[in-house]
N, C-alpha and C positions, 0 to 999 in steps of 0.2 A: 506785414506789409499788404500781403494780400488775404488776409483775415485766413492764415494757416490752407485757404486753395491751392491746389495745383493742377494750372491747366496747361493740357498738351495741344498745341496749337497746329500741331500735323497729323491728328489723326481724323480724318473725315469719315461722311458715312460711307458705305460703302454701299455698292450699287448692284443689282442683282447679274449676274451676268448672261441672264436670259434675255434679257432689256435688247444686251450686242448679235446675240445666236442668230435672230432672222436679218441681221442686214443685210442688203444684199452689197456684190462687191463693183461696185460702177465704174471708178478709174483705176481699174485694175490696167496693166499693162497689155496684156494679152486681148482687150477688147479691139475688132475692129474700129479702123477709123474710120469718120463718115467723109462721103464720097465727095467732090468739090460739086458746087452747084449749078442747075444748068446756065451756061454762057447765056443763053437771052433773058435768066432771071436777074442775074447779076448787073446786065448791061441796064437792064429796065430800071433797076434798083441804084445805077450808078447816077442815069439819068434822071431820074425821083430826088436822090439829094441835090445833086447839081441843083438842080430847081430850086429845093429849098435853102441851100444855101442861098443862091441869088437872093432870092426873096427877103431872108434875112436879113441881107446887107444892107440892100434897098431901106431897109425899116432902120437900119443904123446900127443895129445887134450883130456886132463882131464876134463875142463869143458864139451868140449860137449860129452865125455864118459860119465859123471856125469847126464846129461843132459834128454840123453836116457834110461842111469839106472832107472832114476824117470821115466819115461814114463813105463816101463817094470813093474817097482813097482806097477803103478795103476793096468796094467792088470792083476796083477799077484792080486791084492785084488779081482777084479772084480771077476775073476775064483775060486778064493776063497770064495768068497760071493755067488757067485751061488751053488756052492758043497751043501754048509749048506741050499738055500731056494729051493734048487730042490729036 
């Protein structure tokens, strides 16, 4: 059938394992988390989409109104989340 071959269809090459030794380890658990960002960055950036949302819509483009809505939404939690831990 298969002209007397036999092939093993699980054995791959194998990879040096030097290749993995310098990764470093970045979502390791133990990294700090990074700090919430400043409230007047945030506000500025909430107002920036707003903006381009608006603008969006005006052109007729619901998605990407939609789009910048959500981006405004984060900033508008981030400024919110800072209210409550400042």
């Amino acid at each position: 059938m298969n002209g007397g071959r036999i092939k093993n269809r699980n054995t791959r090459h194998a990879r040096p394992t030097s290749a993995y030794a310098n990764r470093s380890h970045r979502g390791s658990s133990n990294s700090a988390r990074p700090q919430p960002q400043d409230f007047h960055n945030a506000q500025r950036n909430y107002e920036r989409y707003v903006t381009l949302a608006q603008a969006e819509a005006l052109s007729g483009n619901a998605i990407g109104a939609e789009n910048y809505y959500q981006h405004a939404e984060h900033h508008y939690r981030i400024m919110s989340s800072d209210k409550v831990t400042t």
